[in-house]
LONU-658555 format. One record per residue (C-alpha): y, z, x; residue number from 1. Coordinates in pm, 1 decimal, m for minus. Each point is the difference from the previous one (the first is absolute). Layout:
# residues N
+----------+----------+----------+-----+
!        v !        w !        u ! num !
+----------+----------+----------+-----+
!        Y !        Z !        X ! NUM !
...
+----------+----------+----------+-----+
END
This chain:
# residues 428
+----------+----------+----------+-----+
!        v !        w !        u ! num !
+----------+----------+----------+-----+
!      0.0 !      0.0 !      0.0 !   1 !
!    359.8 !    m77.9 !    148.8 !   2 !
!    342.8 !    137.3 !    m82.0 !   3 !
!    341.6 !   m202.4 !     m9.6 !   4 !
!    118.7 !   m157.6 !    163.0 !   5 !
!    352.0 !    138.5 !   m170.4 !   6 !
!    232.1 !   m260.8 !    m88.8 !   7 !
!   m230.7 !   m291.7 !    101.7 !   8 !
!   m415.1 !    m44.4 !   m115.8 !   9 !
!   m227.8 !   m221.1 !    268.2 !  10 !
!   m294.3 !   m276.7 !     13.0 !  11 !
!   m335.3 !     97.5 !      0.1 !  12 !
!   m201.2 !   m291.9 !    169.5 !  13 !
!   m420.1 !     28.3 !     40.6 !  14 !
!   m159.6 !   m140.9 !    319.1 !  15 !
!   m347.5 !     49.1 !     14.5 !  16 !
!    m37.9 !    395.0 !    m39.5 !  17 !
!    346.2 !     94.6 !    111.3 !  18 !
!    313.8 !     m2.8 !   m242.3 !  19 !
!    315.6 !    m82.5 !    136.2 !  20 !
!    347.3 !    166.9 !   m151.9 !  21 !
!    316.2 !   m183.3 !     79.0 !  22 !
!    328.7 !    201.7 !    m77.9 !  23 !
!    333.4 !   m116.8 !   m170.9 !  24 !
!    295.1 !    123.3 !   m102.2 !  25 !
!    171.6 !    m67.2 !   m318.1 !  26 !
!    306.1 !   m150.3 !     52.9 !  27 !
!    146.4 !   m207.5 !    352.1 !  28 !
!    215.6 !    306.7 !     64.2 !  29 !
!   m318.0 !    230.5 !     m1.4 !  30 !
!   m200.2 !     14.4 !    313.1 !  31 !
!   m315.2 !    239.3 !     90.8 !  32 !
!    170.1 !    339.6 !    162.6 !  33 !
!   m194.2 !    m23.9 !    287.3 !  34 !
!   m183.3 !   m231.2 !    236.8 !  35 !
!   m308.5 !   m111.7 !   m185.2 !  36 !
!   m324.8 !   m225.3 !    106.4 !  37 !
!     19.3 !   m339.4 !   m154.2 !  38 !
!   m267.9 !    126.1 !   m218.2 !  39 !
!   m218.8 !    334.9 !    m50.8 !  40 !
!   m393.9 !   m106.4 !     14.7 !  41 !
!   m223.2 !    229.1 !   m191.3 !  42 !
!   m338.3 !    m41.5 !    140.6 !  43 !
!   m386.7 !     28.7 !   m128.8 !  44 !
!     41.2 !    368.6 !    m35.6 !  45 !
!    296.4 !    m37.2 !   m264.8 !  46 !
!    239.9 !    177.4 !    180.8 !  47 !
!    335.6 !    m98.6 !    125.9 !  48 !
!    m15.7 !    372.3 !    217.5 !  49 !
!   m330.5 !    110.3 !    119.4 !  50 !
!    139.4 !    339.4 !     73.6 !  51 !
!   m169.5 !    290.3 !   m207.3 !  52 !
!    133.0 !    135.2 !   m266.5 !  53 !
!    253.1 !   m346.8 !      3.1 !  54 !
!   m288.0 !   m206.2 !    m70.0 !  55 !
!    m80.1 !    175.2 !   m336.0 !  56 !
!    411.0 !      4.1 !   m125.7 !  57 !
!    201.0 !   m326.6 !   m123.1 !  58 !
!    162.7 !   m177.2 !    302.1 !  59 !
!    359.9 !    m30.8 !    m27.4 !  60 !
!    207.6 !   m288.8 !    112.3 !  61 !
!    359.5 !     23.1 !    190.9 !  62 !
!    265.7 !     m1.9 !   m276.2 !  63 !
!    283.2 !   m271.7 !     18.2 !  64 !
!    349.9 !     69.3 !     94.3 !  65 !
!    347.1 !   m213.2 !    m24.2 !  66 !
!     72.9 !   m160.6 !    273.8 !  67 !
!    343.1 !     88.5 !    183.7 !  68 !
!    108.4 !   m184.7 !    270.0 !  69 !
!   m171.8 !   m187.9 !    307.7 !  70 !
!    m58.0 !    280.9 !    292.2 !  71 !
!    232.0 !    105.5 !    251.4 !  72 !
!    m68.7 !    176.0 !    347.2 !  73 !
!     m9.7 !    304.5 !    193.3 !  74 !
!    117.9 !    m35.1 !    377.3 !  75 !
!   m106.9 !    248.3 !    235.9 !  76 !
!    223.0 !    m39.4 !    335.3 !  77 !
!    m91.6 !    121.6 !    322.7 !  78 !
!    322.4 !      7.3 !    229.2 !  79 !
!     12.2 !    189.6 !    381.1 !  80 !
!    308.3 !     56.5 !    174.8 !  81 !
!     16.3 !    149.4 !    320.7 !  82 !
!    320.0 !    159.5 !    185.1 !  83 !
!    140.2 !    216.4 !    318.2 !  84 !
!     21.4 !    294.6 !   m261.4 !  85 !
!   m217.1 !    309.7 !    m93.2 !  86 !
!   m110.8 !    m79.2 !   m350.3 !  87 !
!    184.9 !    250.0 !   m213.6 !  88 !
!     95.7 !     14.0 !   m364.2 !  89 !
!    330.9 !   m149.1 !     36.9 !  90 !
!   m180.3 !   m261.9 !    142.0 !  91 !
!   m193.4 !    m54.1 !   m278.8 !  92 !
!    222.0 !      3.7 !   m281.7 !  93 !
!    216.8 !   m253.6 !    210.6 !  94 !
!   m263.6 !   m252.7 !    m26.1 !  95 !
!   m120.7 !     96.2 !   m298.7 !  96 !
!    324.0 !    m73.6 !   m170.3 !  97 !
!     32.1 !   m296.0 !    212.8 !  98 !
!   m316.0 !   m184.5 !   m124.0 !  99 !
!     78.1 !     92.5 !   m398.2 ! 100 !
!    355.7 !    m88.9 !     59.2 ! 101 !
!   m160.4 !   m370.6 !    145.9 ! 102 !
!   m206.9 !    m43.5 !   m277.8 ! 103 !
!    248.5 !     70.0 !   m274.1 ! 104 !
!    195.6 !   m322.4 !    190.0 ! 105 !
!   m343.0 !   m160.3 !    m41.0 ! 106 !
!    m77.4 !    101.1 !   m354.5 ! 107 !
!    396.2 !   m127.1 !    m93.6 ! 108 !
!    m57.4 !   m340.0 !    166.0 ! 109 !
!   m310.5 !    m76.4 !   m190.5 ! 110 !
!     94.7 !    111.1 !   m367.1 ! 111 !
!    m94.1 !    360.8 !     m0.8 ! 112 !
!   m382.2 !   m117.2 !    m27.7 ! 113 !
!    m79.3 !    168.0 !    401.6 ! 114 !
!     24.8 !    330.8 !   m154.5 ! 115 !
!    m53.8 !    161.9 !   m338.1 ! 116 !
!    316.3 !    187.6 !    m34.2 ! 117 !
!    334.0 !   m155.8 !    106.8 ! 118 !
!     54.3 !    253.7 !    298.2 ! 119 !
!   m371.3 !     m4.4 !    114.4 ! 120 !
!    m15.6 !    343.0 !    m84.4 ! 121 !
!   m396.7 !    m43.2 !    m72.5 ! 122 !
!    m33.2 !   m111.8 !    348.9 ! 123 !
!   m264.0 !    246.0 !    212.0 ! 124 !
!     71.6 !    106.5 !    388.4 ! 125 !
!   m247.3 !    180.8 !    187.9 ! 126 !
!     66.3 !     94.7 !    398.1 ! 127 !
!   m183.4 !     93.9 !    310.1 ! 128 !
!    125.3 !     39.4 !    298.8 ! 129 !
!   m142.5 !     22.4 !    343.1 ! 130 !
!    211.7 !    125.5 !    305.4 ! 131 !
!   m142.3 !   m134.4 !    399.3 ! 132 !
!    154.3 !    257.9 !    276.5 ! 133 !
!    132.9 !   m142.6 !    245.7 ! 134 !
!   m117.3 !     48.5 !    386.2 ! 135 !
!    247.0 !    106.8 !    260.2 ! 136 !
!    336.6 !   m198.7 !    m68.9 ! 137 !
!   m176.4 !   m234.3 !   m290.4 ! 138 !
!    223.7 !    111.7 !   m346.5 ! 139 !
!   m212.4 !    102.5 !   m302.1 ! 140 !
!   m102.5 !   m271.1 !   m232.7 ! 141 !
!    m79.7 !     30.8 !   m390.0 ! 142 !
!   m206.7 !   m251.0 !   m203.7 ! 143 !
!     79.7 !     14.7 !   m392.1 ! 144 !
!   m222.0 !   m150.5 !   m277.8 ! 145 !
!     51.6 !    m76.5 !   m304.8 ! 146 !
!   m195.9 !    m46.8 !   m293.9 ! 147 !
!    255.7 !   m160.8 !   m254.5 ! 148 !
!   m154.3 !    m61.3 !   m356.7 ! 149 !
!    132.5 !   m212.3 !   m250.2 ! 150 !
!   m180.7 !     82.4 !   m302.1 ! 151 !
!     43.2 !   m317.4 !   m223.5 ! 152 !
!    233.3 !   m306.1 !     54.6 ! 153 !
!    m49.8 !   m348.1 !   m189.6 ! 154 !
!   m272.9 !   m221.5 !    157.0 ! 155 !
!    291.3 !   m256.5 !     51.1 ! 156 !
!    328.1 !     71.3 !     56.9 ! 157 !
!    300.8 !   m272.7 !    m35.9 ! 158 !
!    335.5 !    m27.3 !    231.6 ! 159 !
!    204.3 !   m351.1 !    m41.4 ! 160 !
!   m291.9 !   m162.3 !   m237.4 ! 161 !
!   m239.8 !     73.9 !    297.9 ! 162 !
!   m350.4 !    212.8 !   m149.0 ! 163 !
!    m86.5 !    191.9 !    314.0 ! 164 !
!   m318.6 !    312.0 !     m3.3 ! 165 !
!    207.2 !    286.1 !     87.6 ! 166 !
!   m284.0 !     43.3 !    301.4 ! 167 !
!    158.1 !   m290.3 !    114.2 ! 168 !
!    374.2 !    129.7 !    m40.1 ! 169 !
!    m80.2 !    330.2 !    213.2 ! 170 !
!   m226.1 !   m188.5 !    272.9 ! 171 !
!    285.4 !   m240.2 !     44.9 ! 172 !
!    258.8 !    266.0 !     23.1 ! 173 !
!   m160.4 !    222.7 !    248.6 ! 174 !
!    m54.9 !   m315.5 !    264.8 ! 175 !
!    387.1 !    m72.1 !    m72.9 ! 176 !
!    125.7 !    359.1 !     87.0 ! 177 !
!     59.9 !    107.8 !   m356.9 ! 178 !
!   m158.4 !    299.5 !    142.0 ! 179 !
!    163.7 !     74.5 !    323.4 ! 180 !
!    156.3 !    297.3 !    m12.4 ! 181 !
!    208.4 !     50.4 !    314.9 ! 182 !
!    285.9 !     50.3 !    m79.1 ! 183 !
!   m113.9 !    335.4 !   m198.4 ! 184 !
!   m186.1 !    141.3 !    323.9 ! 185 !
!     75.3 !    m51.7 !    345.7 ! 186 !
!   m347.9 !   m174.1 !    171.3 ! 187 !
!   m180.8 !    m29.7 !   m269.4 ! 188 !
!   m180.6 !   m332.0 !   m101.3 ! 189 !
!   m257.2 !   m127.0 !   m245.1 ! 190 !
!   m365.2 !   m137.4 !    144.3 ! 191 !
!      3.8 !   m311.6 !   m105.2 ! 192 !
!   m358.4 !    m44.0 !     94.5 ! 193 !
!   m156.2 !    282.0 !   m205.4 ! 194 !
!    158.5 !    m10.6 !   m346.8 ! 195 !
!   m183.1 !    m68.1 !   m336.2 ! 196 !
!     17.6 !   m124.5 !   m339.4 ! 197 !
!   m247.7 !     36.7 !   m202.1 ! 198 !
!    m10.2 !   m150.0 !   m380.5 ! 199 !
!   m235.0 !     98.0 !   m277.4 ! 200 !
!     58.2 !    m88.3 !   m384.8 ! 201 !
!    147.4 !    280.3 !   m195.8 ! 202 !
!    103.1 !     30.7 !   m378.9 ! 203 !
!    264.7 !    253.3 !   m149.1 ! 204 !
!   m107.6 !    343.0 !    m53.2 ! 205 !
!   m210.4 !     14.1 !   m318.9 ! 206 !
!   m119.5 !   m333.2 !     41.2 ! 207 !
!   m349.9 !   m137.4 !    162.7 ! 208 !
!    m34.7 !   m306.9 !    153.6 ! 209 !
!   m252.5 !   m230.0 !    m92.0 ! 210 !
!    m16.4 !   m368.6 !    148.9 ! 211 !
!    344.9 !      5.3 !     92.1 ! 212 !
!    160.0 !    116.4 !   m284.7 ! 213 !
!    141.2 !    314.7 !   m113.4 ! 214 !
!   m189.5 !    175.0 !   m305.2 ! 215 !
!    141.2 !    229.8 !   m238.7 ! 216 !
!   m348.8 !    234.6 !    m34.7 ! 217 !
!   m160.2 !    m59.5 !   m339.0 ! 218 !
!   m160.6 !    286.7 !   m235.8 ! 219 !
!   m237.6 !    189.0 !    145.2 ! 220 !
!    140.1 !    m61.5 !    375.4 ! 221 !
!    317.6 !    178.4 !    186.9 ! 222 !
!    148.7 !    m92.2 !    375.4 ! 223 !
!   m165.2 !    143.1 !    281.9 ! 224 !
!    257.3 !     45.3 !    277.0 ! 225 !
!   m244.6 !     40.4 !    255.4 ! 226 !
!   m198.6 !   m304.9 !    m71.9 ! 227 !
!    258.7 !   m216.1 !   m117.8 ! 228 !
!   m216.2 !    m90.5 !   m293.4 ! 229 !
!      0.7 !     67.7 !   m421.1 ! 230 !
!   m304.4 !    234.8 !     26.8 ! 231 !
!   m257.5 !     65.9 !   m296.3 ! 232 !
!     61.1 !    384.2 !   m130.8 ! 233 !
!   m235.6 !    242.0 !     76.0 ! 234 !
!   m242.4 !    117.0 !   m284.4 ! 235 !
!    142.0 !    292.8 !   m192.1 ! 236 !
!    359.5 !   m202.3 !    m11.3 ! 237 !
!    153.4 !   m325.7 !   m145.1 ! 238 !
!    294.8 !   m212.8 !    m15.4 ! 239 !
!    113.2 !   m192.8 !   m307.0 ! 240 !
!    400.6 !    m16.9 !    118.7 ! 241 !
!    m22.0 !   m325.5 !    249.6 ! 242 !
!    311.1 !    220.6 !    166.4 ! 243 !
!   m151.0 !    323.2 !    m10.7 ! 244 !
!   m239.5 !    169.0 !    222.1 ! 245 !
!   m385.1 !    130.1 !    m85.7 ! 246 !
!     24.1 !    311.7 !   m242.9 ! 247 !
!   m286.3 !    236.8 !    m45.5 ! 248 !
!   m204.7 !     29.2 !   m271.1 ! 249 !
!     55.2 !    348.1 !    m32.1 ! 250 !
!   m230.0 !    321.1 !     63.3 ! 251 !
!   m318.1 !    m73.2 !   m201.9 ! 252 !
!    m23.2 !   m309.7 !    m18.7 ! 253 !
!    m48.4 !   m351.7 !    246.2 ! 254 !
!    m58.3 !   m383.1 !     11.7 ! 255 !
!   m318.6 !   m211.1 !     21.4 ! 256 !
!    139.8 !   m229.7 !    285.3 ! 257 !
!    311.7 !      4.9 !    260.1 ! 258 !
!    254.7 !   m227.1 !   m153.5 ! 259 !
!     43.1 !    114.4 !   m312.8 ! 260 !
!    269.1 !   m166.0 !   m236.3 ! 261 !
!     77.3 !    213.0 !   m269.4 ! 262 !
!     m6.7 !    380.2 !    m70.9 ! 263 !
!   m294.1 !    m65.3 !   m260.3 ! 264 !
!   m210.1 !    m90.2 !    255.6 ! 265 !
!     17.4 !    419.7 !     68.5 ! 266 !
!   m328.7 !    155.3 !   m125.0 ! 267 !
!   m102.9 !    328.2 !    m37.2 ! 268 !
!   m165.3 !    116.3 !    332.7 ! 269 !
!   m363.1 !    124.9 !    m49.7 ! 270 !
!   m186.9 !    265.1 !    211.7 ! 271 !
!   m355.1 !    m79.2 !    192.6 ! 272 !
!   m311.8 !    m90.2 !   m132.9 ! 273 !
!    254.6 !   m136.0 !   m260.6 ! 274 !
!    214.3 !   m388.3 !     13.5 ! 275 !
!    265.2 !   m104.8 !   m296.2 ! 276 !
!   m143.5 !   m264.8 !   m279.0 ! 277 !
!    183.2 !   m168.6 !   m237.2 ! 278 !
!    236.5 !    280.0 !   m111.1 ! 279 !
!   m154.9 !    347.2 !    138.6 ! 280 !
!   m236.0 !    112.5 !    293.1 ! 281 !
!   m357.6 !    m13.9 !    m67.8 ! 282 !
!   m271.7 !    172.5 !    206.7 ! 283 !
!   m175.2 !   m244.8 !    226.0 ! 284 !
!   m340.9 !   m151.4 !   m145.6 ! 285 !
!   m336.2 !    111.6 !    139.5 ! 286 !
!    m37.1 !   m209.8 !    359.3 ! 287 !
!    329.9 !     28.1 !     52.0 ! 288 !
!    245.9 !    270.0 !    206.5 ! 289 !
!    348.4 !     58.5 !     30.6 ! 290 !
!    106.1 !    175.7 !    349.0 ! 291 !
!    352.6 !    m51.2 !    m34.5 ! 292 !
!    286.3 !     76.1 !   m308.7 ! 293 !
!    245.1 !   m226.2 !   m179.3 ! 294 !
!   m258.8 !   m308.1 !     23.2 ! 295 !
!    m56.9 !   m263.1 !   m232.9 ! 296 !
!   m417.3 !    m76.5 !    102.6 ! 297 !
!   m271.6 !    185.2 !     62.1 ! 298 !
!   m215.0 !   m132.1 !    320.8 ! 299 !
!   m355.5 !    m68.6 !    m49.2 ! 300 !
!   m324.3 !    188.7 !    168.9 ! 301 !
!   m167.9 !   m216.8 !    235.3 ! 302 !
!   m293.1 !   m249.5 !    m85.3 ! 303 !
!   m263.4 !    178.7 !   m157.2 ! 304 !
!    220.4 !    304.7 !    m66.2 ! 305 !
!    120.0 !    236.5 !   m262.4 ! 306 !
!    172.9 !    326.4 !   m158.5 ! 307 !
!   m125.9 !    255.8 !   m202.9 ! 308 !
!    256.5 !     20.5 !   m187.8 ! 309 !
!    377.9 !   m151.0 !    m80.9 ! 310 !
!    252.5 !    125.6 !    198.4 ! 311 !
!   m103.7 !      2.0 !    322.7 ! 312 !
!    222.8 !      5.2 !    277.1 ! 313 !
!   m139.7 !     15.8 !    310.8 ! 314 !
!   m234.5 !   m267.6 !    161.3 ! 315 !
!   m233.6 !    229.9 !     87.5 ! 316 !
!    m48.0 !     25.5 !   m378.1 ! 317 !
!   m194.8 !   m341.5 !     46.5 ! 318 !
!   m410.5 !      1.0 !    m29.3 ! 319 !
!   m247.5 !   m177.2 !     38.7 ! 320 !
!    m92.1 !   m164.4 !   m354.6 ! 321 !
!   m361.4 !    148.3 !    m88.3 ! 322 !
!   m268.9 !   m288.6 !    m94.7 ! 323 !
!    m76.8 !    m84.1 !   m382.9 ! 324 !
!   m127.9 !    329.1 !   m181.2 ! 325 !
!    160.0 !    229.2 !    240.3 ! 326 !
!    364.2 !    220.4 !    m34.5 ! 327 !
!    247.4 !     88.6 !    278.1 ! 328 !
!    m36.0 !    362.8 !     m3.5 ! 329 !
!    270.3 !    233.7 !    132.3 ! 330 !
!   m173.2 !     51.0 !    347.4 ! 331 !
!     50.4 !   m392.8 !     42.5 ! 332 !
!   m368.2 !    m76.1 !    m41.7 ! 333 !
!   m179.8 !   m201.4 !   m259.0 ! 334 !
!   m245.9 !    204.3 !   m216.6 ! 335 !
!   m225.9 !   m183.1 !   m278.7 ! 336 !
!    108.2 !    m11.1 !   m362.1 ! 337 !
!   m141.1 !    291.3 !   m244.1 ! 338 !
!   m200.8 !   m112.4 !   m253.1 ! 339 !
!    199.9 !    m89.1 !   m312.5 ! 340 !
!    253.9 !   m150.6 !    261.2 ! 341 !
!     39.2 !   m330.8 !    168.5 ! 342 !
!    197.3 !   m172.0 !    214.0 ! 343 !
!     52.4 !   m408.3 !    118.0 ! 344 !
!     99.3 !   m106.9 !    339.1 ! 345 !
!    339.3 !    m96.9 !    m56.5 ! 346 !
!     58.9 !    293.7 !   m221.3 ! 347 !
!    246.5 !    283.6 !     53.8 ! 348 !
!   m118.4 !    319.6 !    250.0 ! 349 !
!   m198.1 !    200.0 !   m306.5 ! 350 !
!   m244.0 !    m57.1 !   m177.9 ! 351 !
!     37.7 !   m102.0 !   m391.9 ! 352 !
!   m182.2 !    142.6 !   m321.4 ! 353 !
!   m210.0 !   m153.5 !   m168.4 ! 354 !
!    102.8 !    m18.5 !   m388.2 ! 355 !
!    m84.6 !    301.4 !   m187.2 ! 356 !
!   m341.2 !     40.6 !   m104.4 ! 357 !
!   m177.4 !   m186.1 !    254.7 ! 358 !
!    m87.5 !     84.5 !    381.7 ! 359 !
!   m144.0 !   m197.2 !    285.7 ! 360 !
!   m354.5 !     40.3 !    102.2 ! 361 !
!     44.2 !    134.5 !    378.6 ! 362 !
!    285.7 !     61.1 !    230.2 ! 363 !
!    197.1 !   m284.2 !    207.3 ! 364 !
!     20.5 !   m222.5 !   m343.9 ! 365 !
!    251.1 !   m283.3 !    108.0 ! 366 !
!     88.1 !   m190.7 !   m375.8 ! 367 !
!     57.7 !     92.6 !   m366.3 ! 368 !
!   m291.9 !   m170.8 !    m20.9 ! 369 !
!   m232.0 !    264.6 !    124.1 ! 370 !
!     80.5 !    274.0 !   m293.0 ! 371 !
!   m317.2 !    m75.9 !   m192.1 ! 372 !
!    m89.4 !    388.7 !    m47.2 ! 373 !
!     69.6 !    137.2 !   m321.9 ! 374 !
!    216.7 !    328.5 !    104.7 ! 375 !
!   m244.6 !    243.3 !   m190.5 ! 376 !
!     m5.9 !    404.4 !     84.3 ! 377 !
!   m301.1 !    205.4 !    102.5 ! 378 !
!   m185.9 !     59.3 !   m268.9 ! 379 !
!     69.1 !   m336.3 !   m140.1 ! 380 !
!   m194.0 !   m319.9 !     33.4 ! 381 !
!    193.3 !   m370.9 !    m59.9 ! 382 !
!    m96.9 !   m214.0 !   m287.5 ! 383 !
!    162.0 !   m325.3 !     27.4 ! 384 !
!    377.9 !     79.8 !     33.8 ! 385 !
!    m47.9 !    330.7 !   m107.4 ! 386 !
!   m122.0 !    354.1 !    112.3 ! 387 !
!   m234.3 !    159.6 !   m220.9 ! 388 !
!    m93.5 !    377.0 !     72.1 ! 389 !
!   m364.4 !     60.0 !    116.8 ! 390 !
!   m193.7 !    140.1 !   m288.9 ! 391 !
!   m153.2 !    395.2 !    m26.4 ! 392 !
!   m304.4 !    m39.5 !    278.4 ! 393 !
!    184.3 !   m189.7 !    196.4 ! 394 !
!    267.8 !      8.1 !    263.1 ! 395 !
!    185.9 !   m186.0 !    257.9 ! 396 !
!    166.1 !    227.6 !    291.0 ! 397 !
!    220.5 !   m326.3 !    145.1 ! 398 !
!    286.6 !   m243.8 !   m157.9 ! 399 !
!    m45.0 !   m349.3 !     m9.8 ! 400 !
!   m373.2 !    m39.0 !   m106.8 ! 401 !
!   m175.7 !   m189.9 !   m288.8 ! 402 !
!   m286.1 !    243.4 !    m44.9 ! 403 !
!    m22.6 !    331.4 !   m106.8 ! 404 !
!   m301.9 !    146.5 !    172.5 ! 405 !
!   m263.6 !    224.4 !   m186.3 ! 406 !
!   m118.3 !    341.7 !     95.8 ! 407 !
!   m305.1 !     74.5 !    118.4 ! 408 !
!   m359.4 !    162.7 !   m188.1 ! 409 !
!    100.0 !    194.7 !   m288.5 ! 410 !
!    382.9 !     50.6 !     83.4 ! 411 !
!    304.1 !    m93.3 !   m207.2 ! 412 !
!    323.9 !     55.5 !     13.5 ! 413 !
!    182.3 !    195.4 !   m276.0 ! 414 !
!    243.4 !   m241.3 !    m50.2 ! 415 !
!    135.8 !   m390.1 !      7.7 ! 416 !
!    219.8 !    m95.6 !    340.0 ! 417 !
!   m206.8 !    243.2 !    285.6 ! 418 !
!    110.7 !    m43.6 !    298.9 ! 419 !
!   m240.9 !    163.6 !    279.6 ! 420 !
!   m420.9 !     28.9 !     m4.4 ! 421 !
!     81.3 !    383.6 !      9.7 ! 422 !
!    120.0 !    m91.6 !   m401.6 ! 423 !
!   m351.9 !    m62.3 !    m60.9 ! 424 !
!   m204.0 !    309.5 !   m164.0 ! 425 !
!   m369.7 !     46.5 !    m99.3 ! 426 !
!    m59.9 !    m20.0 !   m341.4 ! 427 !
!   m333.2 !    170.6 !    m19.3 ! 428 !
+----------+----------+----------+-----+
END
């Protein structure tokens, strides 16, 4: 069974024994909220996750999400300057406010697009500094890195009509001295040789990228700062705001899958040995346990394996199943069916009745078919489908039998329906 996806519906496709689901979204301004195969293959097995307890739960698709803007990028520049100096904080600030101050030009010059905010205010500097002694009459020298990060500028940026990657604008600036600071600090000078620019795709905060584009996250799916990415929310929570983030369920009560779209997806959260069906929790059914609360399947006993009873929650509530006229007995072992009971192979653990008024012939009876004995008392005999008490003279000390035996020599009994040969008296 499959889930969503929301916003969009897919293609189910056969080839030989694998299915084939290829997702869409709704509308040309809808796209998938995170990077997807070209299609999700369910195999021979049926499943589209093999995990356990996944395989036995609906599989849900990535919900669709509108579709923003193409993606920008985040620049992470590596910059070392090294001076006659001992690397102080003054020192730092100096180039510090040197480097924002350049990139504010920058940021001007190509339509406030380097930066997010006008004064590059969102603009990251990091620092290290490492100070060589100097030997006899060599002066002390100080090397200064910086890790400058840009956290989102347009992919392109535009000065005079010209579409430039703002990679392109800093790389191009630093070999041109944009970045020569000496008039701030006497003997200081940038490495040329060892700076770096490094460019990754990047979307606004709240969005996830997703082929290139920027994605507002659909229901069921929030922004992950960490990954970049519109990630599913976790079981227990759900999102049907596209510009909200995951909200829990609430104490008492959780969701079948991550990625939940709508707060009525929130079911009631049911204890071990227990799993939630249709609209309450429902013990789970013999071969069957439960280790774990709030779930929405119980997982089966291995092949050839059973409960006692419902509710189990443990796997070491599993047993062996017990052959055709035998019951699972507390202990775990099989013990033969009493007479008046059977039991089938495939059969829950006990042992069944047989319908009132009849009985089995021997222990270990394995159908319905084997209660041929009319269910007569001592002192009774059967007659056809009935029980008919053994006569004065007579007597029968054990149930199920169709004669009544007599006594011996010149004994009688002193009345119909004896039970023991003791009940049997002279009579001379």
């Amino acid at each position: 069974m499959t889930l969503g996806p929301d916003r969009g519906s897919y293609e189910k496709n056969m080839y030989l024994s694998y299915t084939n689901f290829e997702l869409m979204c709704s509308s040309n301004n809808l796209t998938l909220t995170r990077p997807t195969p070209d299609f999700y293959t369910c195999g021979p097995s049926g499943n589209l996750d093999t995990r356990t307890p996944q395989k036995y739960l609906p599989y849900r698709f990535p919900s669709c999400g509108d579709v923003k803007s193409p993606a920008g990028v985040k620049l992470m520049i590596t910059l070392k300057y090294t001076f006659n100096l001992v690397c102080d904080e003054k020192a730092r600030e100096v180039i510090i406010s040197r480097i924002v101050g350049r990139l504010q030009i920058l940021n001007q010059a190509y339509g406030s697009e380097l930066c997010q905010s006008s004064d590059c205010s969102d603009v990251q500097v990091s620092t290290n500094c490492s100070i060589t002694s100097g030997r006899r009459k060599r002066a002390t020298t100080s090397d200064l890195l910086l890790n400058i990060e840009i956290p989102y500028a347009k992919s392109l940026v535009v000065n005079n009509s010209e579409a430039i990657s703002p990679g392109a604008v800093i790389q191009e600036d630093i070999t041109e001295d944009g970045f020569d600071f000496k008039d701030a600090l006497s003997g200081i000078y940038l490495n040329e040789d060892t700076y770096d620019v490094d460019v990754t795709p990047q979307c606004p905060q709240g969005e996830g990228l997703v082929d290139g584009v920027c994605v507002l996250c659909g229901r069921g799916y929030e922004h992950s700062a960490l990954t970049q990415l519109c990630e599913a929310c976790p079981v227990g929570e759900y999102k049907d705001d596209e510009q909200a983030a995951c909200v829990s369920c609430g104490t008492g009560f959780t969701t079948m899958t991550p990625g939940s779209p709508s707060q009525a997806n929130c079911k009631e959260s049911c204890g071990v040995g227990h799993y939630y069906k249709d609209s309450g929790c429902v013990p789970c059914e013999v071969g069957f346990y439960q280790p774990t609360p709030g779930q929405f399947v119980c997982l089966p006993c291995g092949v050839a394996q059973t409960t006692l009873t419902e509710g189990s929650d443990a796997q070491e509530d599993c047993f062996n199943k017990c052959d055709a006229g035998f019951e699972l007995v507390q202990t775990g072992d099989c013990e033969p069916c009493d007479i008046g009971f059977y039991r089938p192979q495939d059969a829950d653990s006990n042992c069944v009745s047989c319908p009132v008024g009849w009985v089995t012939p021997t222990k270990q009876s394995a159908a319905l078919e084997n209660c041929t004995v009319v269910d007569c008392a001592a002192g009774y005999r059967a007659s056809g489908s009935d029980c008919v008490i053994c006569p004065q003279g007579t007597y029968q000390s054990m149930p199920y039998q169709d004669i009544c035996l007599p006594c011996p020599g010149n004994n009688s009994t002193r009345s119909a329906g004896s039970i023991s040969l003791s009940d049997c008296e002279s009579t001379v």
